[in-house]
C-alpha positions as CSV (number, residue, x, y, z in Angstrom):
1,X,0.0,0.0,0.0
2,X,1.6,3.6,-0.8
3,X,2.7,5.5,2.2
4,X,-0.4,7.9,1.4
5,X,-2.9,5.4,1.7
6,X,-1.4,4.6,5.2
7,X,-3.6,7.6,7.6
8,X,-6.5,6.4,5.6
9,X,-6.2,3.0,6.9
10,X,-5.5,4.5,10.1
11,X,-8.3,6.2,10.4
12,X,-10.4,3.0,8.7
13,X,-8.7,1.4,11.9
14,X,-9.9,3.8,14.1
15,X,-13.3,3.3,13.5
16,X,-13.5,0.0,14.6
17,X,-13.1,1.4,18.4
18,X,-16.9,2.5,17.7
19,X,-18.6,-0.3,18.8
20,X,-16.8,-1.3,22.6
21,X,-17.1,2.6,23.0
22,X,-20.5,2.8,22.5
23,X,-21.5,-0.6,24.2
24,X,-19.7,0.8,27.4
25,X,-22.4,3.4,27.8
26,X,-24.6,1.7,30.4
27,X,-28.1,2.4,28.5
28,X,-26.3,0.7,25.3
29,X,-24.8,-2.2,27.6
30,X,-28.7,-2.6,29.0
31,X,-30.5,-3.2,25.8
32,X,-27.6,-5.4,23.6
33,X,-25.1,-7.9,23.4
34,X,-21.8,-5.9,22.6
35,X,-22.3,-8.3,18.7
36,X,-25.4,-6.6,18.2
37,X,-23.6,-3.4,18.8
38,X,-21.0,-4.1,16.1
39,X,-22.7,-5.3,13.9
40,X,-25.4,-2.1,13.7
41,X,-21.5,0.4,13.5
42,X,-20.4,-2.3,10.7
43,X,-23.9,-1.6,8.7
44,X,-24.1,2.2,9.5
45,X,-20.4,2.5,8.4
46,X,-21.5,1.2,4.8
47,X,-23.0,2.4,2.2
48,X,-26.9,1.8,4.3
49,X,-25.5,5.3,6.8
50,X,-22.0,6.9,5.9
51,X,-22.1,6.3,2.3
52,X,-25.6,8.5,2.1
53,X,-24.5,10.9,4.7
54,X,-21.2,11.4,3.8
55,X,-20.2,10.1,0.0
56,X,-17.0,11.8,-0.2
57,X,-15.7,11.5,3.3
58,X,-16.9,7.3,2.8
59,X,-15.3,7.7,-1.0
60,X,-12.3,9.0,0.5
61,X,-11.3,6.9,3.6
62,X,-12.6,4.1,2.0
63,X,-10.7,3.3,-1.6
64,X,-10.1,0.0,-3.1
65,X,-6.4,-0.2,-1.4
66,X,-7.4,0.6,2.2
67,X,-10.5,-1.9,1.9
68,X,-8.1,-4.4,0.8
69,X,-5.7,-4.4,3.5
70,X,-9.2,-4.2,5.8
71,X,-10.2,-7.0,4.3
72,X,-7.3,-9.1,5.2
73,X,-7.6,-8.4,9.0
74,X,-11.2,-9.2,8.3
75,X,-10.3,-12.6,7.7
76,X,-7.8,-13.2,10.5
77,X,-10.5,-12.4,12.9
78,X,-13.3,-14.1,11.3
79,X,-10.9,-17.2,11.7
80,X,-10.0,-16.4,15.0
81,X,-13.8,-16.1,16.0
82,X,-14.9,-19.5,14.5
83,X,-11.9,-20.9,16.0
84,X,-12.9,-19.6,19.8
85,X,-16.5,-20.7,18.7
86,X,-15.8,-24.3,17.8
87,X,-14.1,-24.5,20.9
88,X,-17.3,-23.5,22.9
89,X,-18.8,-26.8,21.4
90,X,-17.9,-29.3,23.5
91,X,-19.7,-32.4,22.0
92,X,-18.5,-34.8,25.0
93,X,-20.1,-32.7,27.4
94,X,-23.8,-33.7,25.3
95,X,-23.6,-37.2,25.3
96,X,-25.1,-37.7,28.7
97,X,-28.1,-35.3,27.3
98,X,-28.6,-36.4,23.7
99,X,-32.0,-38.2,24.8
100,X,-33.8,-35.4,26.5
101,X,-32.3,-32.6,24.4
102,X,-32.4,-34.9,21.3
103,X,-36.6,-33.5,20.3
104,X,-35.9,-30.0,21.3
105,X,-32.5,-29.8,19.0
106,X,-34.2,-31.3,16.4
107,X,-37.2,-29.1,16.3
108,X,-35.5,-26.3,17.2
109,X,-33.0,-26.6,13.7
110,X,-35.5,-28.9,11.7
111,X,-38.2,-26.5,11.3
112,X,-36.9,-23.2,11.0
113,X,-34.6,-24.8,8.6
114,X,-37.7,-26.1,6.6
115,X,-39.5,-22.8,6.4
116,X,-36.3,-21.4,5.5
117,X,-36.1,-23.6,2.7
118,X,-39.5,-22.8,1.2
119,X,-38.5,-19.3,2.5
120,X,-35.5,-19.7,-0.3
121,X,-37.6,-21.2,-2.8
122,X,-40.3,-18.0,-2.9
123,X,-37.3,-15.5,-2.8
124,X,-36.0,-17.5,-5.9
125,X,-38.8,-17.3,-7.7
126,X,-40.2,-13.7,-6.4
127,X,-37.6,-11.5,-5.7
128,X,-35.0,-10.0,-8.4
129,X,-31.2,-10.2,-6.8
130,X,-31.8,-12.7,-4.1
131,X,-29.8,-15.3,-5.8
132,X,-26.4,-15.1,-6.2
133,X,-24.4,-15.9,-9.7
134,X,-23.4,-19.6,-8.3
135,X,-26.7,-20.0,-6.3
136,X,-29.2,-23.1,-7.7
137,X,-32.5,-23.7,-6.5
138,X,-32.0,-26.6,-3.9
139,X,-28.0,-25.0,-3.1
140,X,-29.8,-21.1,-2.7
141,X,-33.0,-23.1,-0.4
142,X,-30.6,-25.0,1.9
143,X,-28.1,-21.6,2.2
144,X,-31.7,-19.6,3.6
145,X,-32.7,-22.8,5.3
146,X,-29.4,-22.4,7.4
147,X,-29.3,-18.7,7.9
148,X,-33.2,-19.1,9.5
149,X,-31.9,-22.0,11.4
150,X,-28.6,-20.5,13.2
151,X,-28.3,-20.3,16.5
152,X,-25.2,-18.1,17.5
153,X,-23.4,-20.0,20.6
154,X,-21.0,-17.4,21.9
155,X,-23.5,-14.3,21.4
156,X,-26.4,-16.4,23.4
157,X,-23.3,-17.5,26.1
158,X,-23.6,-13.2,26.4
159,X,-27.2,-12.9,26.7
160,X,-27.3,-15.7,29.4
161,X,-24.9,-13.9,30.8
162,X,-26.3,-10.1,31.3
163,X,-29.6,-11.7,32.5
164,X,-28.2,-13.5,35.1
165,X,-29.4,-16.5,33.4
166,X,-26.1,-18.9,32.7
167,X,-26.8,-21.0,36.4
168,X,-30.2,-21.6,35.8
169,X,-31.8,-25.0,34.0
170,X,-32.8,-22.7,31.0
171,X,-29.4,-21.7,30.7
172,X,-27.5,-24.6,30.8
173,X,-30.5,-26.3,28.4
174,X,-30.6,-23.5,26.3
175,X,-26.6,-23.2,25.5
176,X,-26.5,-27.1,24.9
177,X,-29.2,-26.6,22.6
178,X,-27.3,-23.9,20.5
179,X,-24.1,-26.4,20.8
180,X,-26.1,-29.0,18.9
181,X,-27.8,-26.3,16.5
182,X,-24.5,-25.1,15.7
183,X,-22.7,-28.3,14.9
184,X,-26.1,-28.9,12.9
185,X,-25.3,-25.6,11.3
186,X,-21.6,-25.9,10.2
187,X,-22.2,-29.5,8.5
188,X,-25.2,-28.4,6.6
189,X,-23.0,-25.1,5.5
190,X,-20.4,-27.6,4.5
191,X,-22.4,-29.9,2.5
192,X,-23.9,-26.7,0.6
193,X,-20.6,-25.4,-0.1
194,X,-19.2,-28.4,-1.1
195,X,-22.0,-29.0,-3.5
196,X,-21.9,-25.7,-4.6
197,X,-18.1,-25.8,-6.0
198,X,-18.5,-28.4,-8.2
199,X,-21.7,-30.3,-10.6
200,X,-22.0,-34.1,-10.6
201,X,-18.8,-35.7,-10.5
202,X,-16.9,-32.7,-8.9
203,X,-19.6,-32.2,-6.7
204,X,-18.9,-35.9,-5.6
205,X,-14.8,-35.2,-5.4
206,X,-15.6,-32.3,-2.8
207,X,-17.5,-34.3,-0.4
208,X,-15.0,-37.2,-1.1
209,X,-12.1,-34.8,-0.1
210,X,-14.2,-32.9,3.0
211,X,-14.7,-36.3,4.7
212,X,-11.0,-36.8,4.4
213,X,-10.4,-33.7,5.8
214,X,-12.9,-34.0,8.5
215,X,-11.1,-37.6,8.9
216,X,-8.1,-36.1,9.1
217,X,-9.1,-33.4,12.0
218,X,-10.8,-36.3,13.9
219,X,-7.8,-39.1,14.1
220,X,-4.4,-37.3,12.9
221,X,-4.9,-33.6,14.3
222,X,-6.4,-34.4,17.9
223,X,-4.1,-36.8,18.9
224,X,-1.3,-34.5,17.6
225,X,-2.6,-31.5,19.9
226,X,-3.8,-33.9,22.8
227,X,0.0,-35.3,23.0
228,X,1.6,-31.6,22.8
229,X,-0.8,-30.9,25.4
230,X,0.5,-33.9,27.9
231,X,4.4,-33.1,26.9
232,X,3.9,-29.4,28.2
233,X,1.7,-30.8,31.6
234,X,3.1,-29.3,34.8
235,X,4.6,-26.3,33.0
236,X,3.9,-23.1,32.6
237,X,3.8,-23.3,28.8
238,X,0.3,-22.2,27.2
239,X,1.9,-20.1,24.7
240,X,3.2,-23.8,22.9
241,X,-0.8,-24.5,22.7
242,X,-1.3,-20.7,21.5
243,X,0.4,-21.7,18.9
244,X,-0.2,-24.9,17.9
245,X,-4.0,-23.5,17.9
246,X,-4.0,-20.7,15.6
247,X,-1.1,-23.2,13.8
248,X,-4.1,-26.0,13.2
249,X,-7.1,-23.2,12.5
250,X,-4.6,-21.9,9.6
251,X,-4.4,-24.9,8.6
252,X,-7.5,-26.7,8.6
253,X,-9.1,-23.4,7.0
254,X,-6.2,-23.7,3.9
255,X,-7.4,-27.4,3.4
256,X,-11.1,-26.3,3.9
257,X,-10.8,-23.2,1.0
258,X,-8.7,-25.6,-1.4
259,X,-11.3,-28.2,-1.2
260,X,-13.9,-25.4,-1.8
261,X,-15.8,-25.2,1.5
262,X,-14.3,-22.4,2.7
263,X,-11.5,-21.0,5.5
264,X,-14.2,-20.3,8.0
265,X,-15.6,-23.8,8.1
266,X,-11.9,-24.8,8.7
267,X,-11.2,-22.7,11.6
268,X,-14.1,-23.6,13.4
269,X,-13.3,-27.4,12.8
270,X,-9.7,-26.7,14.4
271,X,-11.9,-25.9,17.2
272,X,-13.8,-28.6,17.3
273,X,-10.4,-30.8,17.8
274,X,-8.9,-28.7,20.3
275,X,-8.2,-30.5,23.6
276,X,-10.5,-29.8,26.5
277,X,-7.8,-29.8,29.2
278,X,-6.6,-26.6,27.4
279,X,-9.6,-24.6,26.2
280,X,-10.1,-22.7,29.1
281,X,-6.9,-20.9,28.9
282,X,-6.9,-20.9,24.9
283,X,-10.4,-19.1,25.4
284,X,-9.1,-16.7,27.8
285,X,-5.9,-15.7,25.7
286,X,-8.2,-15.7,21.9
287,X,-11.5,-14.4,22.7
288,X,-11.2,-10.6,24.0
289,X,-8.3,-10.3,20.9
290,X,-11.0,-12.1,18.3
291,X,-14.4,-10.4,19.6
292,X,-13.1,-6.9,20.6
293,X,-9.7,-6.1,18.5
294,X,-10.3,-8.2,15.4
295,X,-13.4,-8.8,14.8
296,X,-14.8,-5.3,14.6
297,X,-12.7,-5.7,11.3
298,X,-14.9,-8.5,9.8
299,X,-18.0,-6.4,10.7
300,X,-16.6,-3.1,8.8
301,X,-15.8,-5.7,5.6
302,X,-19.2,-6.8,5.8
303,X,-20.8,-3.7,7.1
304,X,-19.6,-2.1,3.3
305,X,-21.2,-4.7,1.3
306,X,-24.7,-4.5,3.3
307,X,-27.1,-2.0,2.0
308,X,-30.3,-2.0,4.3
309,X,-33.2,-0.2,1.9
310,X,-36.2,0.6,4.0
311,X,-38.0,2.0,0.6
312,X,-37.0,-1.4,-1.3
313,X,-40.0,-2.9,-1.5
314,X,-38.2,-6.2,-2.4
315,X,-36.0,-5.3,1.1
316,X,-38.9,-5.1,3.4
317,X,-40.6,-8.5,2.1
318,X,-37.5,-10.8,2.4
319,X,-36.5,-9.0,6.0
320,X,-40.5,-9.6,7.5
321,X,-40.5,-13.0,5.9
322,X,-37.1,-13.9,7.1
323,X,-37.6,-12.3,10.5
324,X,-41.4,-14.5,10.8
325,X,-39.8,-17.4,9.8
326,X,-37.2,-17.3,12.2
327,X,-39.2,-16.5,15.3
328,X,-42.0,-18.7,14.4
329,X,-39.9,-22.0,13.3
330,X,-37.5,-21.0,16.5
331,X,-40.1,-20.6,19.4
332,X,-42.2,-23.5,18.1
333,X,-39.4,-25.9,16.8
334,X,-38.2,-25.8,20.5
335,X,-41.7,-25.0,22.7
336,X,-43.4,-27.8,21.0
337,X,-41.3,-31.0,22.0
338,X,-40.0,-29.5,25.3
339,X,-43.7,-28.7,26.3
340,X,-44.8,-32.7,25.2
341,X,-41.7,-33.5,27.4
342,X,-43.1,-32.0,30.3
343,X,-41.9,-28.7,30.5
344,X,-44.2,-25.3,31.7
345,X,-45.5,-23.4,28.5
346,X,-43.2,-20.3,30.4
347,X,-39.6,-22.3,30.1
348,X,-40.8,-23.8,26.9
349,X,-41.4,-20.5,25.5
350,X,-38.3,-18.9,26.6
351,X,-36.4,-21.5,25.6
352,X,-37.6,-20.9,21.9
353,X,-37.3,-17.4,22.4
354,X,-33.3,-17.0,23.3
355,X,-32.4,-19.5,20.5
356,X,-33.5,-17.2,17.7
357,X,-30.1,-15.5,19.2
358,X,-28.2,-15.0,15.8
359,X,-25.6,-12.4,16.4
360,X,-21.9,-12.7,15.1
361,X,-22.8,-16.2,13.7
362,X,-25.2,-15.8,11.3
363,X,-23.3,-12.1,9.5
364,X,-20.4,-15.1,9.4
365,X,-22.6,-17.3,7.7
366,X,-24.2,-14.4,5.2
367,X,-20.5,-13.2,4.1
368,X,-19.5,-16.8,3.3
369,X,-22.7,-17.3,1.4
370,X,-22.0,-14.5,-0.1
371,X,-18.5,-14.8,-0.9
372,X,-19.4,-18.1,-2.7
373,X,-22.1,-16.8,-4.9
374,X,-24.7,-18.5,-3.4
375,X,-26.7,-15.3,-2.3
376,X,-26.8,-12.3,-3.9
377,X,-26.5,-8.7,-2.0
378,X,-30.5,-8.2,-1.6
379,X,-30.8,-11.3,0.1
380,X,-27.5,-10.5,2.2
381,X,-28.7,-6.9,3.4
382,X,-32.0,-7.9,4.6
383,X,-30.7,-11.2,6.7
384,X,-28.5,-9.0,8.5
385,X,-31.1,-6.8,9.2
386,X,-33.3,-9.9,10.2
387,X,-30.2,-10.9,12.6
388,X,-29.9,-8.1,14.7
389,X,-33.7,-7.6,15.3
390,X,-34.2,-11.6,15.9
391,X,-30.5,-11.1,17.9
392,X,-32.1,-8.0,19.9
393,X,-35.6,-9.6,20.5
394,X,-33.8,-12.7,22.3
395,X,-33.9,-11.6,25.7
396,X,-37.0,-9.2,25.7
397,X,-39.6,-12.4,24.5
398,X,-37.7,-15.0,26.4
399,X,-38.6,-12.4,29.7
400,X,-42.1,-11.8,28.5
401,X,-42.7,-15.6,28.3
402,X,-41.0,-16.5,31.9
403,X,-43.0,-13.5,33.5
404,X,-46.3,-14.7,31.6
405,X,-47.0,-17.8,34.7
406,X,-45.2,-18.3,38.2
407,X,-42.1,-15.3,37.7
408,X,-38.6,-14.8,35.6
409,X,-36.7,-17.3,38.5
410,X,-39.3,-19.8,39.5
411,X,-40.1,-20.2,35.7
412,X,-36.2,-20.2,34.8
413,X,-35.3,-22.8,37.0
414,X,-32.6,-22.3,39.4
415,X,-31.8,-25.8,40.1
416,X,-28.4,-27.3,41.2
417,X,-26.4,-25.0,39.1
418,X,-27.9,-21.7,40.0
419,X,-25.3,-21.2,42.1
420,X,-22.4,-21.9,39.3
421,X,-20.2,-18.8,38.9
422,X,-20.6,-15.9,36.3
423,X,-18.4,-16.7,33.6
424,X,-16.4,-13.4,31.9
425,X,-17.9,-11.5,34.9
């Protein structure tokens, strides 16, 4: 980049201070997630806010060279996100609960998925500039299908969090609900991708050469990490595991974007694979760096190629139907079979309620859809506007519903693990 360029990208770089300014402000902190809050400064920085206010201040800070060197952080922190969200999922921690969770996970992906899906097929047919130039019918279907369907993890871990909520049985059910909708979520992306890079035979070769990648995390990368964490046992030496994690993410998400499924599903693979023993401090090293300092990157990318039209009729009609389909399939894919097992209507509810949580998950999702051609930029702009009203909604309805019989704690259920400490403070 000339040296000229350089203020402009310091001042690009600036910007992404915004958000964890504004989200400080204790009224801002009160009504959303600090996600939400970067991903409305990531939007209003595009073209949607500065680009109408300001054309040749946006024109000027942002040219072709400075949003090219933007976009490169972008990436680093998008794969250092999906890396610290893979390792949230901790599938050995499930097994015990697969047969009472097992209705409620399924509902809770299976039928917002499936209005997704016909939500995909209408857009195809109804609304000019939904699908993108390498987006089929079925691919473009099952790409909506998973955006409806997401389930953020870490954004919902935030939620829980503010509303004093992470101890209680809805919690704890609620979280290991959004592990299994987002492990639900990353293979389906995968198979669309992989799908999506090739026709017939090649289609065939990608899948062949994403289980063999997947294979390859499973039985060569976790024992590798597992034995370089027993070697450094007893020692002060997390920065080896530091290492050997952003090492694996790198490359996992190389292997991933060669086979054509894409870095991000790589890095949060590495995740995936990471061993337990050494999460906790992995977590506690990656996470402020990815969701505060890095991150806010990714949402500037993305906030540039988002252009929310309120006067777009086409706009409106995918963001209501999007928005309907997400709270509907959510709240009933979950209420449903957790009411038939038992549960008060209040829990039920809730429960449905905070797992329409998209946040930073689903604007990860979009850009790779995106990014692959699968959706096209009018489709794009009004999911992200679906995803921080569903995002922003979360906590309000899942209140409203435990206040509706018996009160917020009695309905929450404090259990044997309300007493369980406050993660992150």
């Amino acid at each position: 980049m000339p040296a000229s360029r350089v203020p402009l990208l310091a001042i690009a770089a600036a910007l992404v201070l915004v958000p964890w300014l504004l989200w400080r402000l204790r009224g801002v902190r009160r009504a959303a997630p600090l996600a939400v809050v970067q991903i409305m400064v990531g939007v209003a920085l595009g073209p949607s806010l500065l680009g109408r206010a300001a054309p040749e201040f946006h024109a000027a800070v942002f040219t072709p060279e400075v949003l090219a060197a933007l976009q490169g952080v972008a990436n680093v922190g998008a794969m250092l996100y999906v890396l610290v969200a893979g390792m949230h999922l901790d599938p050995q921690a499930l097994r015990g609960q697969a047969r009472r969770l097992a209705a409620p996970a399924l509902g809770s992906f299976l039928l917002p998925f499936g209005l997704g899906m016909g939500l995909g097929v209408w857009m195809a047919e109804a609304v000019p500039g939904a699908v993108g130039p390498r987006g089929d019918g079925l691919g473009f279907a099952a790409a909506i299908g998973a955006c409806v369907a997401c389930t953020a993890l870490p954004v919902l871990a935030a939620i829980l969090r503010e509303a004093e909520w992470t101890g209680t049985r809805l919690g704890q059910v609620s979280l290991a609900l959004a592990a299994l909708n987002d492990a639900a979520l990353w293979l389906v992306l995968a198979v669309v991708l992989a799908l999506s890079a090739g026709r017939g035979a090649g289609a065939l070769s990608t899948l062949a050469l994403a289980l063999a990648w997947g294979g390859a995390l499973v039985w060569l990368v976790r024992p590798l990490l597992a034995r370089l964490e027993a070697a450094g046992a007893g020692r002060d030496d997390g920065g080896r595991m530091l290492v050997a994690a952003v090492a694996a993410a790198l490359a996992s998400g190389a292997a991933a974007e060669a086979i054509g499924i894409g870095y991000i599903v790589g890095g949060f693979a590495a995740g995936t694979v990471m061993p337990r023993g050494s999460r906790a401090a992995l977590l506690a090293r990656l996470e402020p760096a990815a969701a505060i300092v890095l991150l806010p990157f990714f949402f500037m990318a993305t906030g540039l190629k988002a252009l929310i039209e309120p006067d777009s009729a086409a706009f409106l009609a995918v963001f209501a139907a999007a928005t309907a389909a997400t709270v509907a399939g959510k709240v009933a894919g979950a209420a449903l079979p957790a009411r038939a097992a038992g549960e008060r209507w209040s829990f039920a509810l809730a429960l449905g309620a905070l797992l329409q949580a998209k946040g930073l998950m689903e604007v990860v999702v979009l850009a790779v859809l995106l990014d692959a051609g699968l959706i096209g930029r009018t489709a794009f702009s009004a999911l992200v506007a679906m995803a921080i009203v569903c995002t922003l909604a979360a906590a309000p309805l899942a209140r409203l519903a435990l206040a509706w019989r018996g009160g917020t704690q009695a309905a929450a259920g404090t259990g044997a693990t309300a007493a369980a400490p406050r993660a992150g403070g």
